[in-house]
C-alpha positions as CSV (number, residue, x, y, z in Angstrom):
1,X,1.4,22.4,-22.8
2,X,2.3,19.8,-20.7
3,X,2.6,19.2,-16.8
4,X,3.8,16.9,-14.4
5,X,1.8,15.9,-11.3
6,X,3.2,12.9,-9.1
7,X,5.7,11.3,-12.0
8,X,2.4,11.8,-14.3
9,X,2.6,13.7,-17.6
10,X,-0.9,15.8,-17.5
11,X,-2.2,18.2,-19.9
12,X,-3.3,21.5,-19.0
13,X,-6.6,20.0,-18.6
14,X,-6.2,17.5,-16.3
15,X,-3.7,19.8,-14.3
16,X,-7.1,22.0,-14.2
17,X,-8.6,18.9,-13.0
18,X,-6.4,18.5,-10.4
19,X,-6.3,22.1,-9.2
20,X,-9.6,21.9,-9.0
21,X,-10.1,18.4,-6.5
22,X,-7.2,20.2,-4.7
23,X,-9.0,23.2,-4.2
24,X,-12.2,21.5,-2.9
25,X,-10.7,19.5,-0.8
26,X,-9.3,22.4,0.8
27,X,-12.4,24.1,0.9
28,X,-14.0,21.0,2.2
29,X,-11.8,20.8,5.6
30,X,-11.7,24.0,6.0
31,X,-15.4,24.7,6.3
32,X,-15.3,21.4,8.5
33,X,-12.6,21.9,10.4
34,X,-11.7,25.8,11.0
35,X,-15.6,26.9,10.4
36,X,-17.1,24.1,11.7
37,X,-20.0,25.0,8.7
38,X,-21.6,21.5,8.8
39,X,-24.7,22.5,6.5
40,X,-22.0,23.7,3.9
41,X,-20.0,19.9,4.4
42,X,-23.5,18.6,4.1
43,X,-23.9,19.9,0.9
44,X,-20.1,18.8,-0.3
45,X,-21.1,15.3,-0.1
46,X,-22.0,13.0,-2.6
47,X,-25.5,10.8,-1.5
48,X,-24.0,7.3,-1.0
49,X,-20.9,9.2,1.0
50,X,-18.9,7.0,3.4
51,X,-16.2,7.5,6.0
52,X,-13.7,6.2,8.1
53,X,-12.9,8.8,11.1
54,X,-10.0,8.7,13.7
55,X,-13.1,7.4,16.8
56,X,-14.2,3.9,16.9
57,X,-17.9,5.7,16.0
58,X,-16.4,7.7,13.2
59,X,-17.8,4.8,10.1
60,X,-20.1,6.9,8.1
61,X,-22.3,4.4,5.9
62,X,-24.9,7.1,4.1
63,X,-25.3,10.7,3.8
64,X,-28.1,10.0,6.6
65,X,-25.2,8.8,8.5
66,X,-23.6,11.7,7.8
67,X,-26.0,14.4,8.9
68,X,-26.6,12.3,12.9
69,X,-22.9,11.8,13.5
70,X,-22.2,16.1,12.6
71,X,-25.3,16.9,15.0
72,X,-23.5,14.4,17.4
73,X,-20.2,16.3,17.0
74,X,-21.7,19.5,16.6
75,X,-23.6,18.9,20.2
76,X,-20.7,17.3,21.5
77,X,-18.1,19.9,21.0
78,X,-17.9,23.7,19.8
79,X,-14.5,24.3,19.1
80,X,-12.7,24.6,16.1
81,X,-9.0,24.1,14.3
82,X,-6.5,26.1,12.9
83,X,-5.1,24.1,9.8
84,X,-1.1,25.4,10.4
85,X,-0.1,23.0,7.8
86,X,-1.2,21.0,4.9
87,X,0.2,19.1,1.8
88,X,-2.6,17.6,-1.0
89,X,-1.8,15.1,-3.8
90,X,-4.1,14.1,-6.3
91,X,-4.3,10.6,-8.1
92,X,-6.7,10.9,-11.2
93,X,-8.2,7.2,-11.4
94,X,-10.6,7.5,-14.1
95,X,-12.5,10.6,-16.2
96,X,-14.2,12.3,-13.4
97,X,-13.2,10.5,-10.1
98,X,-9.6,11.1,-8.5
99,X,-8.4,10.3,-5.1
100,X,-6.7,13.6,-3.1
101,X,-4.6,12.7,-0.3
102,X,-2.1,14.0,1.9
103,X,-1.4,15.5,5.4
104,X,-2.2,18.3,7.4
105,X,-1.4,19.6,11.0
106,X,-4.0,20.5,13.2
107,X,-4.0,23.1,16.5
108,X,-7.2,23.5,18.5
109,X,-8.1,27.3,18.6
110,X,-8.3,28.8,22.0
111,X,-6.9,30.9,24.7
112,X,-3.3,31.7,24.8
113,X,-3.0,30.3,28.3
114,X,-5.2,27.3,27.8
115,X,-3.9,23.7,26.8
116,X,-4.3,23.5,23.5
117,X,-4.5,20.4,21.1
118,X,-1.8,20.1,18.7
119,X,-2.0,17.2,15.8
120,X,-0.6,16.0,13.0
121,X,-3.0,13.8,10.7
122,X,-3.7,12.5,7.6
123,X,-6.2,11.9,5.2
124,X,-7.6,11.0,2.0
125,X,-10.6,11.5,-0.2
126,X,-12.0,10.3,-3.3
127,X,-14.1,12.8,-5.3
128,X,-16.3,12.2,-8.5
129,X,-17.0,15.5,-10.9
130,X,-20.6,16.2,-12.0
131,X,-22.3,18.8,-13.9
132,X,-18.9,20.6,-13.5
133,X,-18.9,20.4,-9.5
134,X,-16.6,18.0,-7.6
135,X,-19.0,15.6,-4.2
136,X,-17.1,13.9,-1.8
137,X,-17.7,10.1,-1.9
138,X,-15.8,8.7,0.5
139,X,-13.2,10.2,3.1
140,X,-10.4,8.8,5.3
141,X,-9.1,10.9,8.7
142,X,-6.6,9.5,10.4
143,X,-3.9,10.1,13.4
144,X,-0.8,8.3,13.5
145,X,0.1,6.6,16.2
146,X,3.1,8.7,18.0
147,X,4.1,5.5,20.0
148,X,4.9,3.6,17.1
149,X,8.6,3.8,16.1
150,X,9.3,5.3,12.5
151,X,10.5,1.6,11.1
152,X,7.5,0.2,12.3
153,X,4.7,-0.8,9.9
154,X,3.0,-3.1,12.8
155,X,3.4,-1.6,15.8
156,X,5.3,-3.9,17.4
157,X,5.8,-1.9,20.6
158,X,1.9,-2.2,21.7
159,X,2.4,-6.4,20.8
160,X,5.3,-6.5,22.7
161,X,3.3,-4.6,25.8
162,X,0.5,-6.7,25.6
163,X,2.4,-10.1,25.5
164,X,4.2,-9.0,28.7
165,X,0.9,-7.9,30.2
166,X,0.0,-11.3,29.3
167,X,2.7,-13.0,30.6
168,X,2.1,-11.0,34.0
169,X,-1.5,-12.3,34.2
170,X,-0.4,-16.0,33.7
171,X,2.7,-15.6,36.4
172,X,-0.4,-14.0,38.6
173,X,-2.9,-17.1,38.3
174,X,0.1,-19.7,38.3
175,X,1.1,-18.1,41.7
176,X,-2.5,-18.5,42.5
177,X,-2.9,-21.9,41.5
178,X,-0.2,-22.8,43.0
179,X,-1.5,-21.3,46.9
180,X,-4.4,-22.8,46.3
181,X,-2.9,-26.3,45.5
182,X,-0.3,-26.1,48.5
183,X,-3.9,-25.2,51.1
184,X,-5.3,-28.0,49.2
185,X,-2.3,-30.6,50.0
186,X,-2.6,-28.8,53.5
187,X,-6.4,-29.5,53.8
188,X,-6.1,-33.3,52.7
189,X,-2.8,-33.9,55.0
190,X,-5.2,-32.1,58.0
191,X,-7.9,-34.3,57.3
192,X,-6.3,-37.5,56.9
193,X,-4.4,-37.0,59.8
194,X,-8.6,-36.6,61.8
């Protein structure tokens, strides 16, 4: 029997295979994200795991890496998320290794009354099967920006901002240049004059 998976013809192997990076993947972010079970993440990953996270701190070189930035997050904050909503595609690349991808949407779990977080993001993953058993190799979180427009692929809102911010600054040190050049003229004219 034959499936179809993303446009690709699979056989009911490879839809197995597919099911099966799906399901850890799931399994993955939600031990990380709604359990916050760091030891069981630890033990998804493959050794020479890397990852890209949505902080400017979030790059993840080594499985070392791995286990000092969870003990930073795990000091660093104690809450947890409720997954509301989530979509995963898989793209086999070779026998073994697949890429899962797709989006989920995020709310931080807390008091009714409190101001809680509320996210869409994306990621993706690529996974390599051993021994029967899927590790994560390397990981991609993202947020998208919600300032960008929907037909932007640059964000050309934050250019334009920053032009006109630097357009402001050079208005700001002509008008200063141009004060001090006018006490200047005043200075010499003063001085002459002695």
């Amino acid at each position: 029997q034959n499936l179809t998976a993303r446009g690709i013809e699979m056989d009911t192997n490879a839809q197995s295979f597919a099911d099966n990076a799906i399901a850890f993947t799931k399994q993955f972010y939600h031990s990380y994200l709604e359990e916050r079970d760091f030891a069981r993440c630890l033990t998804m990953f493959a050794p020479e795991v890397t990852w890209i996270g949505t902080g400017a701190q979030e790059v993840c070189h080594s499985i070392e890496d791995a286990k000092r930035l969870l003990a930073q997050e795990a000091a660093s904050w104690d809450g947890h998320f409720l997954i509301t909503g989530e979509s995963y595609q898989v793209v086999p690349l070779q026998a073994g290794i697949c890429n899962v991808y797709g989006e989920m949407h995020l709310v931080e779990d807390g008091p009714d009354d409190a101001l809680l977080l509320s996210v869409s993001a994306r990621f993706s993953v690529l996974l390599r099967q051993e021994n029967a058993q899927f590790l994560l190799v390397h990981m991609h979180f993202s947020l998208p920006n919600s300032e960008q427009k929907s037909d932007e692929f640059i964000h050309k809102t934050m250019v334009e901002d920053y032009n006109a911010q630097l357009e402001q600054k050079l208005a700001e040190r002509s008008m200063l240049l141009r004060n001090k050049t006018h006490e200047m003229e005043l200075l010499a004219i003063i001085f002459t004059a002695v």
